[in-house]
C-alpha positions in Angstrom: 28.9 43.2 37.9 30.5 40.5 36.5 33.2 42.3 35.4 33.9 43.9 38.3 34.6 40.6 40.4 36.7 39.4 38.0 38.7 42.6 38.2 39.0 42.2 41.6 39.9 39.1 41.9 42.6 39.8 38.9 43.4 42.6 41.2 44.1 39.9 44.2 46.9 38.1 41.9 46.5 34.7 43.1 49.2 33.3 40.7 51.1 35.7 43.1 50.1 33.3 46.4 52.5 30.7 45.4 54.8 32.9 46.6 53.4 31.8 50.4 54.2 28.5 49.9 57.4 29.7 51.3 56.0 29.1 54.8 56.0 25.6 54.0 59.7 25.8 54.1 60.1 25.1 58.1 58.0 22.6 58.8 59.6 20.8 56.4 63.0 21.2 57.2 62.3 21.0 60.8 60.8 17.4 59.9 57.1 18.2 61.3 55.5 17.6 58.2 53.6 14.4 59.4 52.9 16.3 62.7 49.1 17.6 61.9 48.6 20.0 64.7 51.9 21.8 63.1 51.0 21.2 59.5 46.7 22.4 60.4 48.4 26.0 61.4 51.0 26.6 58.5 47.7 25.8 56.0 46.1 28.6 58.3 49.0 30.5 58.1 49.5 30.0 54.4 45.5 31.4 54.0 46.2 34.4 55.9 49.6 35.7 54.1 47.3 34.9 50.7 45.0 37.6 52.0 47.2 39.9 53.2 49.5 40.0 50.4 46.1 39.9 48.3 45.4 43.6 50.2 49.1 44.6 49.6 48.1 44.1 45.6 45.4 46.5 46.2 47.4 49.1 48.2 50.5 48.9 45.5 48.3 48.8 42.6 46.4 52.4 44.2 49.7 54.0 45.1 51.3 53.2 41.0 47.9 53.2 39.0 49.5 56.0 37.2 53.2 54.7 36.7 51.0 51.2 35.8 49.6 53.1 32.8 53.0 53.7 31.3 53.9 49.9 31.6 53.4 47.7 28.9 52.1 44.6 31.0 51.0 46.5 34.2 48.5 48.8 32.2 46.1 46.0 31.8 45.4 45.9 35.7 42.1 46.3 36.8 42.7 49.1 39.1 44.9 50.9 35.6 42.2 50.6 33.7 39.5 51.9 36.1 37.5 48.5 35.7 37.4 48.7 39.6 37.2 51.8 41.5 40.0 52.7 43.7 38.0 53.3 46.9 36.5 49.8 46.0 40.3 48.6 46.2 41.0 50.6 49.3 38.0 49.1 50.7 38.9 45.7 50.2 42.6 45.6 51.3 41.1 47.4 55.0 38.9 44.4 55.4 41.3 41.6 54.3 43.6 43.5 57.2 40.5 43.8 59.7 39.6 40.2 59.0 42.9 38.2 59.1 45.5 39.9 61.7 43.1 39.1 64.4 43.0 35.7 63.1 46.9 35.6 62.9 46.7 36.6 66.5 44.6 33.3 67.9 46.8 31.0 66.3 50.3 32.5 67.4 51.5 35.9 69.2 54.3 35.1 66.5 52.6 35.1 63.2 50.6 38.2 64.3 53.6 40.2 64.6 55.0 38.9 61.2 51.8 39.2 59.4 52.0 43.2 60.7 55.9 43.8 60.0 55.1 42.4 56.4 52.0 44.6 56.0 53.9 47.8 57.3 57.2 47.0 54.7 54.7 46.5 51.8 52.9 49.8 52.6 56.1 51.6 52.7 57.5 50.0 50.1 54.5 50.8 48.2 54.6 54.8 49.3 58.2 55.5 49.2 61.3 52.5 49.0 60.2 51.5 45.6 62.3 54.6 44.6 65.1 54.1 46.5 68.0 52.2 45.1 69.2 49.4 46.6 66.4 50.0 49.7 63.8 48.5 47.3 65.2 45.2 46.5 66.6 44.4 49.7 62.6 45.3 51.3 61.7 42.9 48.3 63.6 40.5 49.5 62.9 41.0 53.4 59.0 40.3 52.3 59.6 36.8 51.2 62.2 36.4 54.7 59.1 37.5 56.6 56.7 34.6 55.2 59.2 32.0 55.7 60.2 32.8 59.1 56.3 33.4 59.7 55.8 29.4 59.0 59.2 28.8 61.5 57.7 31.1 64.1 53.8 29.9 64.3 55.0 26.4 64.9 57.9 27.3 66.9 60.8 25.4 64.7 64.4 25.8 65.4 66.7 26.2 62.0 70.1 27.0 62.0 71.9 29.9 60.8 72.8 28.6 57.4 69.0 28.7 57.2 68.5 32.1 57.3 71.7 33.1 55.1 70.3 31.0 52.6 67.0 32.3 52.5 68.3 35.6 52.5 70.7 35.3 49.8 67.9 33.2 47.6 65.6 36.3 48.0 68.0 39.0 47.4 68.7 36.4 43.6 65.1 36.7 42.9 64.8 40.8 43.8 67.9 41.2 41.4 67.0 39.6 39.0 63.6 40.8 39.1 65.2 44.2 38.6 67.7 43.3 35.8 64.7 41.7 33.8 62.6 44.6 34.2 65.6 47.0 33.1 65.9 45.1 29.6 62.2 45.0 29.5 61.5 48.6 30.0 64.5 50.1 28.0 64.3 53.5 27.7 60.9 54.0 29.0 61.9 53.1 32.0 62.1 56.1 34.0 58.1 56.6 32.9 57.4 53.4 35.5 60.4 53.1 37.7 62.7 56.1 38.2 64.8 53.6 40.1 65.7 51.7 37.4 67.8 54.9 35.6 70.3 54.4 38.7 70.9 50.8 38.7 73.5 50.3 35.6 73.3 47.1 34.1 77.3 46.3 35.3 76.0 46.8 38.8 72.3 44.3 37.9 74.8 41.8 36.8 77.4 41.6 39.5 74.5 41.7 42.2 72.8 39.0 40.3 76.2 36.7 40.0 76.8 37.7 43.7 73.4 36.2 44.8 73.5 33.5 42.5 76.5 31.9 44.4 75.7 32.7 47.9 72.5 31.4 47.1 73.6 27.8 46.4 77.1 28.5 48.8 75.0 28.7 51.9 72.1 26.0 51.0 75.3 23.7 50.3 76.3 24.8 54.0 72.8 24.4 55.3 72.5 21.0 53.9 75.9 19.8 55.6 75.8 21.1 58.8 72.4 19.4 58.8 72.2 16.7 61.3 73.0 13.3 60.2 70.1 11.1 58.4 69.4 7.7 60.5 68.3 5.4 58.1 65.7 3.2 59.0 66.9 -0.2 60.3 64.9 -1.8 57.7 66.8 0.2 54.7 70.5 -0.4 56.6 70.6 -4.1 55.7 69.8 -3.7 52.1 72.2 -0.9 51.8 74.8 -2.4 53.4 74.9 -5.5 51.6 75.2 -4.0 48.4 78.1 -1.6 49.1 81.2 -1.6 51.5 80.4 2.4 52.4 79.1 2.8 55.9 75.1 4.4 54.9 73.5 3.7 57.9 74.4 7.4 59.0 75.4 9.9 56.4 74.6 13.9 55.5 71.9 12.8 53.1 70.7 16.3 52.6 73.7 17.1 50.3 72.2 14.9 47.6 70.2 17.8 46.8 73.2 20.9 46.2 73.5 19.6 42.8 69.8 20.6 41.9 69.8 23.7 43.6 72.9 24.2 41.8 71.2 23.4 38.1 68.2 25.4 39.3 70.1 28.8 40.0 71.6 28.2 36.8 68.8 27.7 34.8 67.0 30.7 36.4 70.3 32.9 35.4 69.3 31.8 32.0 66.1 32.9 32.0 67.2 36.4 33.3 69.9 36.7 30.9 68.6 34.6 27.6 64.8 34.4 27.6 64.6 37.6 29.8 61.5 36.3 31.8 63.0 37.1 35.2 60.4 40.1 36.0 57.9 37.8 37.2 59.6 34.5 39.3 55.8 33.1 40.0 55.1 33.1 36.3 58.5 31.7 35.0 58.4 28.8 37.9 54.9 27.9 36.7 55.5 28.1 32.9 59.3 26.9 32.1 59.6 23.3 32.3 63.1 22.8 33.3 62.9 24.9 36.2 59.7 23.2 37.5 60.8 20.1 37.2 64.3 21.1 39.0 61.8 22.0 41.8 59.8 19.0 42.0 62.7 17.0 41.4 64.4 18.6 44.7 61.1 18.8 46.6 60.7 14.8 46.1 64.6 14.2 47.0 63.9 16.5 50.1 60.8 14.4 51.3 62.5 11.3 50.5 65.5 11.4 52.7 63.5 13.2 55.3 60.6 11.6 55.8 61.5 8.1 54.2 65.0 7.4 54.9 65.1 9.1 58.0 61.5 8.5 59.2 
């Protein structure tokens, strides 16, 4: 019995549910972070797409257990090994769905709908555009879209454009590059888990990658200047201003941070490329140092001129 709960919750991936921390990504930019009605339905929000992407897991794991048997890494999985039943899997992913897009509903019309388009993609990415070139990274990337414009929609936040590009483009780098890594990991044996993989030549992986990698940074460097100005406190302008002839009581703040999204995108190019880690993002964010660090280091610049200087 024991066993078996462990399996399952192995099965959920919850190393995989940082990935919903992307929903965090409007209310901060949208600078409602100290606002606790808006910040009380993203946690909400972020507990939900857990589940649901939890139930994806299942789905995925059901539709490949035979591909995942051919994988060197994947062939440990719960649902590979038999350790826990596929109905018991099917069973579980239906009432994570039963439970939590009726839930999704009473807190916003919004997040219903983009908790359903992200459970519909995942089931047929899961049953069919996994094999389709091209198809199956750009629905990779569309998932990760989906839970940051879920956070933007339940709260009802208003980003620009650049916003979007730059999410899109930052989720197309990790797809790639989730694809290039698993084409040097798998070799050969590719085809045995991923016939898609035989048709993506690694010229094509690599100028996909390097095409990402710059819009990524390109349009976050656009977002962060067409950013509204930063109003520094009236307490900070003093101070400030005495110590410097450059008018800083009003400036694009924001752009302090391009030069770490900059170092981040390259450091995660090295990871694809060098240390060939780049199949699993969650794992190489939580385990290599100088990318995590690059994280927090933006994360605390971000909050900083947001919600200190600007507050």
């Amino acid at each position: 019995m024991g066993k078996l709960i462990w399996g399952l919750i192995k099965s959920a991936r919850p190393r995989q549910w940082i990935k919903n921390f992307a929903l965090f990504a409007g209310i901060i930019f949208s600078g409602q972070l100290d606002n606790t009605l808006a910040l009380s339905i993203i946690f909400q929000s972020f507990v939900i797409f857990c589940g649901l992407s939890s139930a994806t897991y299942f789905l995925n794991d059901v539709f490949d257990v035979e591909r995942d048997k051919q994988h060197p890494f994947k062939s440990k999985r719960p649902i590979a090994k038999g350790l826990v039943p596929i109905w018991l899997a099917i069973t579980s992913a239906l009432g994570l769905i039963i439970v939590l897009l009726p839930l999704a509903y009473n807190i916003a019309p919004s997040l219903f709908y983009a908790s359903l388009a992200y459970l519909v993609l995942q089931l047929f990415y899961s049953a069919y555009l996994k094999s389709v070139i091209l198809l199956d990274v750009i629905v990779i990337a569309t998932g990760f879209v989906l839970r940051v414009y879920a956070g933007v929609w339940a709260i009802d936040a208003h980003l620009n454009v650049w916003f979007l590009l730059c999410v899109i483009s930052f989720s197309l780098f990790l797809a790639i590059g989730k694809r290039r890594s698993e084409r040097t990991l798998m070799d050969t044996s590719a085809f045995k888990h991923r016939e898609t993989l035989l048709h993506y030549p690694e010229s094509l992986l690599d100028i996909l990658t390097s095409m990402f990698a710059n819009s990524t940074w390109l349009t976050y460097a656009l977002f962060a200047f067409q950013q509204p100005p930063i109003l520094i406190k009236p307490g900070l302008i003093h101070s400030l201003i005495s110590t410097t002839p450059v008018p800083l009581s009003e400036a694009k703040y924001l752009m302090a941070t391009v030069p770490v999204v900059i170092y981040g995108v390259m450091r995660y190019l090295y990871i694809i490329y060098e240390k060939r880690e780049g199949e699993s993002p969650e794992r190489v964010l939580l385990t290599d140092i100088p990318l995590l660090t690059a994280v927090v280091l933006w994360l605390f610049i971000l909050l900083f001129i947001i919600y200190y200087l600007g507050g």
